[in-house]
C-alpha positions in Angstrom: 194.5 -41.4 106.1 192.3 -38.3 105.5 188.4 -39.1 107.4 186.4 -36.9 105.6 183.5 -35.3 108.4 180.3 -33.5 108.3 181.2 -29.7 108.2 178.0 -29.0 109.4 179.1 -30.6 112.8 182.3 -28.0 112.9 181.0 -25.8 115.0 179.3 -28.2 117.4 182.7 -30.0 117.4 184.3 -26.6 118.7 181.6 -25.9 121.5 181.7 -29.3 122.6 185.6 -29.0 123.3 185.1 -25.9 125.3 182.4 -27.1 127.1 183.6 -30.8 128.1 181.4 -32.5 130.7 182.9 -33.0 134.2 183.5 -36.6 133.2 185.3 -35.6 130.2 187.6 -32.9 131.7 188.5 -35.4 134.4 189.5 -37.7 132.0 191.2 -35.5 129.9 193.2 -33.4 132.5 193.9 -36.2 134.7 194.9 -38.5 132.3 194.5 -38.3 128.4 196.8 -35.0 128.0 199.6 -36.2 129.4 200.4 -39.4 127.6 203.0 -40.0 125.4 200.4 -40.2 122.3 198.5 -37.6 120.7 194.9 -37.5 121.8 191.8 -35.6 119.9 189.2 -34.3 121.8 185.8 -34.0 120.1 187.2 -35.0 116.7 185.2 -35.1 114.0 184.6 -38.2 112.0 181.9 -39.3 109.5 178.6 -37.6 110.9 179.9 -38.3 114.2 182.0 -35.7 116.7 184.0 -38.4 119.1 184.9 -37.8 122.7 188.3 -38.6 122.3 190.4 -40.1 119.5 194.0 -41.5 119.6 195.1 -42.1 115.3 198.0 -44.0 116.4 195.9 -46.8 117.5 193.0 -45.6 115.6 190.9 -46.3 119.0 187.8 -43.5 120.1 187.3 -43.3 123.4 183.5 -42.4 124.5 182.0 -41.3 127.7 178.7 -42.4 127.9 175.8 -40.6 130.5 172.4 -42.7 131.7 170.9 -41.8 128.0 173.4 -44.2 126.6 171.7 -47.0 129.1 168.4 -46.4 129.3 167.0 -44.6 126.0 166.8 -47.8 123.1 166.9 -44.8 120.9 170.4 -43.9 122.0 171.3 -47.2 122.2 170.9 -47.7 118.7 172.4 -44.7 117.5 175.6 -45.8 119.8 175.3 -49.0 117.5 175.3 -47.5 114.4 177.8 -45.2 115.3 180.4 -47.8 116.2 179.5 -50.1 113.3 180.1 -46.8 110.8 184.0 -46.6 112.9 184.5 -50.2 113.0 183.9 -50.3 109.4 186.4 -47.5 108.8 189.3 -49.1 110.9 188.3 -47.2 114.4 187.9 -49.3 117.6 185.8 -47.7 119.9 185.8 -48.4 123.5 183.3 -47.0 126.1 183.3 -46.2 129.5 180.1 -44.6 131.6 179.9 -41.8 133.7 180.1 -44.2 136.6 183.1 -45.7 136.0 184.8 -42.5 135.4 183.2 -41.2 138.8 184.2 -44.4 140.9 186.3 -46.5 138.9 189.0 -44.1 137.8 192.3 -45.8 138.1 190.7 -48.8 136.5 189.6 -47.1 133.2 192.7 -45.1 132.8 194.8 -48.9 133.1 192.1 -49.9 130.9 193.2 -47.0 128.4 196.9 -48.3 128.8 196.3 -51.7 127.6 194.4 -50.9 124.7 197.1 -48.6 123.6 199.6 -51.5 124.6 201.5 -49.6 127.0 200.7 -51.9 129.6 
């Protein structure tokens, strides 16, 4: 199914895969690139650039930093943003900084059993 996105985000979309944070390029290169699935990296959906997205199982995966927790503001946004996916057939499921600093192994099983390869 064709998504239609925000070409203004294009660009953004293309800096943001270059310049993954550390958290992203630890779950991408340690993990994500090697599965037996194709996985997007800052895929562009909507208004919204994702962090990583799997069509198979129409699941986006986001890392989130402390402005996800603390600002309401970003809270909110994160809120709208999954209601707009969820609305379109995407599950998103979220992980923090944290848990992809100290609680690697358990995110990436995580990952596995929402792809049902678990």
């Amino acid at each position: 199914m064709l998504r239609r996105y925000n070409h203004d985000n294009l660009n953004n979309g293309r800096n943001l895969r270059k310049n993954m944070t550390k958290q992203e390029r630890k779950l991408w290169f340690d993990f994500l690139k090697d599965l037996p699935v194709k996985i997007y990296k800052q895929k562009l959906v909507g208004n919204y650039i994702l962090d990583f997205y799997c069509d198979k199982y129409k699941i986006a995966i986001e890392l989130d930093g402390n402005q996800h927790c603390d600002n309401i503001e970003s809270i909110k946004k994160d809120e709208e943003r999954t209601k707009y996916l969820n609305s379109i057939g995407i599950r998103v499921i979220r992980y923090s900084n944290y848990d992809i600093n100290d609680n690697f192994e358990t995110v990436c099983q995580d990952i596995l059993k929402e792809f049902g390869m678990l």
